[in-house]
ZADOTOR-956258 format. One record per residue (C-alpha): residue in three letters; x, y, z. Coordinates in steps of 0.001 Angstrom, whole numbers, plus 500000, padded with zeros to 6 digits. Layout:
<atoms>
ALAXYZ...
</atoms>
This chain:
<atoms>
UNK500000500000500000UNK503041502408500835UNK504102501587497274UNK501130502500495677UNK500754505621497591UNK503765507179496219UNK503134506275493001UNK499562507780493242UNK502022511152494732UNK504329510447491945UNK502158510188488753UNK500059513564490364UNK502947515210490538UNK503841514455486807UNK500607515323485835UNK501278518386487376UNK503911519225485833UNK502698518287482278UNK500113520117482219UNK501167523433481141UNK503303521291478210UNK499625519810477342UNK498054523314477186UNK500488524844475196UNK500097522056472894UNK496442522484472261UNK496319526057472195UNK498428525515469344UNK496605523247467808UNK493369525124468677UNK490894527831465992UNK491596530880466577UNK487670531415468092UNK488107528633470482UNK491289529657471510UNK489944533626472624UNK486587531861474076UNK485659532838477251UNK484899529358477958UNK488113527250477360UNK487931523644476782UNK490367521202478058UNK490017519668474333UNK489282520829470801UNK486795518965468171UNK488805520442465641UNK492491520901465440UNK493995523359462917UNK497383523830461687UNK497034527671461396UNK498517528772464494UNK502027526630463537UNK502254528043459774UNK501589531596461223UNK504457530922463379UNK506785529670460938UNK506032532372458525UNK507414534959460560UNK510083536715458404UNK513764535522458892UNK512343532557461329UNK514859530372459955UNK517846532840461306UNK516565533094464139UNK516409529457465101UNK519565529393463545UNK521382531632465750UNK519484529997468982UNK521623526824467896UNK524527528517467033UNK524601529850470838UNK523518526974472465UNK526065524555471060UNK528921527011471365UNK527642527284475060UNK527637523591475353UNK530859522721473672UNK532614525241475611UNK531293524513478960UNK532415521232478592UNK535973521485477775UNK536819524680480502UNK534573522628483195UNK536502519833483079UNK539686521295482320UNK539082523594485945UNK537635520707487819UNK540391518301487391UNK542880521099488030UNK540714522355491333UNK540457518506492208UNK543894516727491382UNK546366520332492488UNK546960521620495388UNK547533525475494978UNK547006528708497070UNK543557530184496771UNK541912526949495865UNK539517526776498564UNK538277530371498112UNK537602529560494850UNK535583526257495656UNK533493528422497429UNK533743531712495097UNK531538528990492518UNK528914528397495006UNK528611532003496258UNK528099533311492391UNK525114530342492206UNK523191532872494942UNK523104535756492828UNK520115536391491270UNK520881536698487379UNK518584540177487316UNK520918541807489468UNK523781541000487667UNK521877542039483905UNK523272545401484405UNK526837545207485388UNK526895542788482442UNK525342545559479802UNK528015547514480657UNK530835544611481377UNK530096543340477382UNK529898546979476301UNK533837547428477471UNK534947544139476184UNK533076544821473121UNK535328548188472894UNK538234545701472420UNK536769542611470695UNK533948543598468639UNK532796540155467963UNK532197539726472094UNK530368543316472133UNK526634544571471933UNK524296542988469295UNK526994540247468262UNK525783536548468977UNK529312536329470880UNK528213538181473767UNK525038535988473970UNK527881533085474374UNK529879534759476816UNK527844535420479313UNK525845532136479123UNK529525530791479600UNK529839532761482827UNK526897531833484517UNK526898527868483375UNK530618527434484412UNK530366527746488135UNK527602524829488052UNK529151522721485779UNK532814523130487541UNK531234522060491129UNK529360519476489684UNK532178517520487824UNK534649518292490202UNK532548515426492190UNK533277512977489341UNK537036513397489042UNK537425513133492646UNK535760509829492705UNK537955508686489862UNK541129506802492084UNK544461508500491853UNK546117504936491366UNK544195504479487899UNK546692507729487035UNK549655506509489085UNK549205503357486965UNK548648504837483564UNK552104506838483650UNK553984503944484771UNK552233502290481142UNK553995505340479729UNK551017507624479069UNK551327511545479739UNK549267513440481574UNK547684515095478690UNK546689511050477243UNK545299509927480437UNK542933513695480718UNK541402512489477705UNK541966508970476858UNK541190507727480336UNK539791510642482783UNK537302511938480315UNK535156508897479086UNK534937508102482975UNK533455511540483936UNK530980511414480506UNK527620511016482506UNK528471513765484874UNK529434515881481147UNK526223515161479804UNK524068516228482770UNK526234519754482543UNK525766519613478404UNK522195519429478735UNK521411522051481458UNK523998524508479687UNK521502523835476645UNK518130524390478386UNK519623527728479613UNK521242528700476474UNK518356527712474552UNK515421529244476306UNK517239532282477474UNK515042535683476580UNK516309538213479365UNK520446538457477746UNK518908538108474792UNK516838541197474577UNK519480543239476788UNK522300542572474666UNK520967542248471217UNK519811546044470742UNK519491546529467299UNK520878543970465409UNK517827542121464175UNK519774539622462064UNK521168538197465359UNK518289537412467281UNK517191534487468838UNK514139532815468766UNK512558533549472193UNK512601537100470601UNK511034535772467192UNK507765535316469713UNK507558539517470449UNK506000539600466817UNK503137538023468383UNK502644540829471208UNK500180543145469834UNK499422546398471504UNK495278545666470162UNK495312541977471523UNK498102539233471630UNK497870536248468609UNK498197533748471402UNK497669530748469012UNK500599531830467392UNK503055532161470402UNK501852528676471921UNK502837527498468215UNK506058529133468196UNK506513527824472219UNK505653524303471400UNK508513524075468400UNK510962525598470068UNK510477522671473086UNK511412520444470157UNK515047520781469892UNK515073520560473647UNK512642517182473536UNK514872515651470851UNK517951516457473133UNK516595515143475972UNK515629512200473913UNK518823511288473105UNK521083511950475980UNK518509510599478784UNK520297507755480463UNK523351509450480744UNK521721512075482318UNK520033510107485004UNK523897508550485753UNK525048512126485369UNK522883513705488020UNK522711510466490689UNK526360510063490373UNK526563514173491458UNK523881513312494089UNK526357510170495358UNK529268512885495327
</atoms>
């Protein structure tokens, strides 16, 4: 009976969760009348495509979702290579300073990222000054500062899987003649993979859905926008196309799905092995 209770808890709370997911879903897929009635329906007798083509019709949609991918990978693919790079060093060295900044990466997790939007504006604005491609309204400042706030994260949470990787696998790889550089990523690297892929993945989600950089960074450059800001089209002073954003919502959770999808175990491994940690 205990069992079944927390399943009954369980499969509540998932339904929970879903449901926003299933009412974006058949908003989108709802006629424009039913989906302005001031009765709304927890169904629809007939589903209509017209909210999705209005979405993808939206003038230089392609770019946009182009540039969301372009930001989100380089996020990703950067993330992983510094994170592991700094948590074997803050894990296998011993060096002055390395406690502070163990604890440096959890005190930047407690700021809240609106507080920080502004001393960033400016931050990019002076680096921008000096490397154009990293300034205002460049798709490089979109990467760096996802970079800086998915680092500390990704650092504390694989520094837990190279610490439970045993020193004497190392000790015994250099006396079979392999360098330290071979054994980082011949040996140390497949080993920590499940704790990389539970990084990858939440360096994507944030990356991917971010709106707030975004629209502070990207001024006037409409050719480098994302697609959270392809939904603003949308926003009508008169009334709001809502079929339309839900539309635009429900295939940009896609790429995200498809992700998931495909990295899924690893990521349950990844995030109980950092639990175990």
């Amino acid at each position: 009976m205990r069992r079944w209770a927390w399943e009954a808890v369980a499969v509540g709370a998932s339904l929970v969760v879903a449901f926003p997911l299933y009412w974006m879903v058949l908003t989108a897929l709802k006629p424009a009348a039913e989906v302005v009635s001031a009765e709304p329906r927890p169904w629809t007798l007939a589903p209509s495509p017209d909210s999705f083509t209005r979405a993808l019709t939206v003038e230089s949609f392609g770019r946009y979702l182009a540039n969301s991918l372009v930001v989100a990978v380089a996020v990703v693919l950067l993330s992983l290579v510094v994170s592991f790079l700094a948590a074997t060093a803050l894990t296998r060295f011993r060096f002055k300073g390395r406690t502070t900044m163990l604890v440096m990466l959890l005190v930047v997790q407690m700021v809240p990222v609106e507080a920080l939007t502004i001393p960033l504006f400016f931050l990019v604005r002076q680096v921008g000054s000096a490397v154009p491609v990293l300034g205002l309204n460049h798709l490089g400042s979109l990467v760096l500062v996802h970079l800086a706030f998915s680092l500390p994260f990704a650092i504390w949470m694989l520094r837990g899987f190279v610490a439970a990787v045993p020193v004497e696998l190392e000790e015994a790889a250099t006396l079979d003649g392999a360098s330290r550089t071979r054994f980082l990523w011949r040996v140390l690297f497949p080993l920590v993979a499940p704790g990389l892929v539970a990084t990858s993945a939440l360096s994507f989600i944030h990356a991917w859905n971010d709106f707030l950089f975004a629209k502070t960074f990207i001024i006037s450059a409409e050719e480098n926008q994302t697609l959270p800001l392809a939904l603003q089209v949308f926003v009508r002073p008169d009334q709001n196309d809502w079929g339309a954003i839900m539309a635009g919502s429900t295939l940009m959770t896609l790429p995200v799905l498809v992700f998931f999808v495909l990295v899924r175990r690893n990521l349950v491994g990844g995030l109980a092995g950092a639990v175990k940690s």
